[in-house]
N, C-alpha and C positions, 0 to 999 in steps of 0.2 A: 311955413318954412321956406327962406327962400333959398333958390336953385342956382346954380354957377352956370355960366355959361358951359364948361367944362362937363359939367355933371347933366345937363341936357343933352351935348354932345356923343357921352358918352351911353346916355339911354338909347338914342337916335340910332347909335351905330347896332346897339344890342335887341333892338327892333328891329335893322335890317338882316342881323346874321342870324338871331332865333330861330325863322323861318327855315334858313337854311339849313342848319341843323336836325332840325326836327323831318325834314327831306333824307337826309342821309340817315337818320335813325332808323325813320321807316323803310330805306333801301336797302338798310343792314339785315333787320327782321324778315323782311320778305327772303333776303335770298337765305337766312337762316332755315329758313319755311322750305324753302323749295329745298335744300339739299337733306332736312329731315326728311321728305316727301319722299326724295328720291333711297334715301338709306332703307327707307322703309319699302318703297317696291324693292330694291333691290334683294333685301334679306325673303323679301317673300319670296322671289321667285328662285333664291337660293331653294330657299326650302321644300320649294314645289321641283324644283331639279332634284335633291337629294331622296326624296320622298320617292320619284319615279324612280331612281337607281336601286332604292330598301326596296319597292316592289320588286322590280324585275328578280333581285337576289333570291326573294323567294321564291320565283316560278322559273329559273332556270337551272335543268336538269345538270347540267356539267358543274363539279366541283371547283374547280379551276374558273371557270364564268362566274360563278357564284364569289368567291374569293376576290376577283377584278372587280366585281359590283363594288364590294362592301367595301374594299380601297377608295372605290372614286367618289363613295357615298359618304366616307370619313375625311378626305379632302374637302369636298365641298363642305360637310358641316362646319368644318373647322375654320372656311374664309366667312360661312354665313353667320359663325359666335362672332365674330370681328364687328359686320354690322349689327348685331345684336345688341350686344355690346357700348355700339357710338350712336345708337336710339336712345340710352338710359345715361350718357354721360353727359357730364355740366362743361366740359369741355370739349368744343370742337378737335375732331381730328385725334382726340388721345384715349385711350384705351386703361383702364384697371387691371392688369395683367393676372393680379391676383385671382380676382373674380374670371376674366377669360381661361385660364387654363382649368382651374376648377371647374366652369362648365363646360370645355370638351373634352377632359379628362372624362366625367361623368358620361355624357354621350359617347365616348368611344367604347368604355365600359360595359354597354346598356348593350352597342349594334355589334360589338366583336367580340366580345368573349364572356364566360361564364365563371371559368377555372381561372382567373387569372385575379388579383384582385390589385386594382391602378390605386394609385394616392398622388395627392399632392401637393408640394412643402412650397410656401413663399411665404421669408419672410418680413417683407414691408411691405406696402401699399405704395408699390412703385407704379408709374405710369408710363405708356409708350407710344412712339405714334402708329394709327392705326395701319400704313405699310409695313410696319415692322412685327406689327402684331402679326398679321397675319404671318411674313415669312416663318416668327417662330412659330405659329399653331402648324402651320403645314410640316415643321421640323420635329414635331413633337407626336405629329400623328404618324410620321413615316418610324421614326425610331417606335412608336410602339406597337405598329404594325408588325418591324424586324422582328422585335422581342417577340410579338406574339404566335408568331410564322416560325420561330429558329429556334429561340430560347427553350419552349416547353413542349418537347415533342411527346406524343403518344398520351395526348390530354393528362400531361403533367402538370400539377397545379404551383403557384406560385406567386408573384408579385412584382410591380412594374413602381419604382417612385419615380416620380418629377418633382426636381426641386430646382427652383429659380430663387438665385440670392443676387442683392445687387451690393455693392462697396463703392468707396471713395467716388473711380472714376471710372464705372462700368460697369456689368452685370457676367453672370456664371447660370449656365441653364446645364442639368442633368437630367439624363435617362438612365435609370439603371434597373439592371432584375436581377432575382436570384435564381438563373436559368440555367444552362449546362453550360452556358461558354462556349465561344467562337470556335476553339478545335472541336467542339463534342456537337455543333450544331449540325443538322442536317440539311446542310447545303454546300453544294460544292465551291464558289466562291462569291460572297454576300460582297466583297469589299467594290466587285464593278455591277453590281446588281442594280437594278433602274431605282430602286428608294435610295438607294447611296449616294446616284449621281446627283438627285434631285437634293440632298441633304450639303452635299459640297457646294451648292452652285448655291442656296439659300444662305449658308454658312457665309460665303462670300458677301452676296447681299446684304447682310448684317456686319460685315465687315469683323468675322469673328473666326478665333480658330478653333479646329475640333482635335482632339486628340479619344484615342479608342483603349480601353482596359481590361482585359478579360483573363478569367481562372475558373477553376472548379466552381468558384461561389457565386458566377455570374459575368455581365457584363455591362459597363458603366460608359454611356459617352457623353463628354463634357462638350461642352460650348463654350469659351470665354471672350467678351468683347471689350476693350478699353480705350477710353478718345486718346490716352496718351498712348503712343507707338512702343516708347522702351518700357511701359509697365504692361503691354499684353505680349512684348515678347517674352517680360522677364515670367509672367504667369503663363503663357502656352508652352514655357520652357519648364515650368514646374510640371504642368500635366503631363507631359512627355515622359517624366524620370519614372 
């Protein structure tokens, strides 16, 4: 067979750039390697933090200590499901939502309460990136903290859903229970309470509104986020009503 000058030329040059390539492959994988590495100490030492906070809850006498334990120990699980989470994904940086809130759903279940019984609705297999993950797990463990704290007093039994729905051009996350409801909770006023601040200023970061719903039958608080400006006003303006 013979060869073109052309067609040697063009081998010559794919000899020089091969090498190179196969250089940047391997500098891809490596640094793939080192930030698995890293996900992975991380989540451990998540967990080695959460793990001291469940101890301590059990050997400290004050109620109130105990109660602050099991909060910081249900924050931190909730950023440690994040790495969790992006150890088992085929994609860098994005997260299964589905599968995340299902498993801190489950864990919060397990370290906070007995009486109460969580669930949790999604329904696509949507995905998100792993900052944002985490703001909603921490928005999700505060709201069912509240519920759990306000909603069912005098180990009143009951149930907490989470349901995350996405549409067109954004997503909808709920918390609701069927608890006594904001006038009939026992607290004197939940709305400046340090999980609220922390729920408006996450709310932000996701760049989403919250609107709040409460009756006899419970209380329900929405999140909705939209990349278009006039469809999350015209939908923060339906929650509203």
């Amino acid at each position: 067979m013979i060869q073109t000058s052309e067609y040697r030329q063009n081998a010559l040059e794919g000899a020089i750039v091969r090498p190179d390539a196969r250089l940047k492959t391997d500098a891809v994988r490596h640094q793939e390697l080192l930030i698995r590495e890293m996900q992975h100490r991380v989540a451990n030492s998540l967990q080695i933090v959460a793990g001291i906070l469940s101890l301590k809850a059990r050997t400290v006498k004050s109620d109130d200590a105990r109660l602050h334990l099991l909060d910081a120990y249900a924050r931190v699980m909730s950023v440690a499901g994040v790495q969790r989470q992006l150890l088992d994904s085929k994609q860098p940086s994005m997260i299964q939502i589905g599968d995340y809130l299902s498993e801190l759903v489950e864990r919060l279940a397990k370290s906070l309460t007995e009486d109460v019984r969580l669930s949790v609705i999604v329904e696509t297999r949507a995905v998100m990136e792993s900052n944002e993950a985490v703001a909603m797990g921490l928005i999700v463990t505060e709201l069912v903290i509240n519920a759990l704290r306000h909603a069912f007093p005098k180990d009143r039994r009951g149930k907490i859903i989470i349901c995350f729905k996405t549409f067109e051009l954004g997503w909808r996350l709920s918390v609701s229970d069927d608890g006594v409801g904001l006038s009939n909770a026992p607290a004197k006023d939940m709305s400046t309470g340090h999980g609220s601040k922390i729920i408006d200023a996450l709310a932000k970061e996701l760049d989403a509104c919250i609107a709040v719903t409460s009756g006899t039958k419970g209380t329900c608080v929405s999140l909705i986020h939209s990349n278009h400006s006039k469809e999350r006003k015209r939908a923060c303006g339906s929650l509203m009503r």
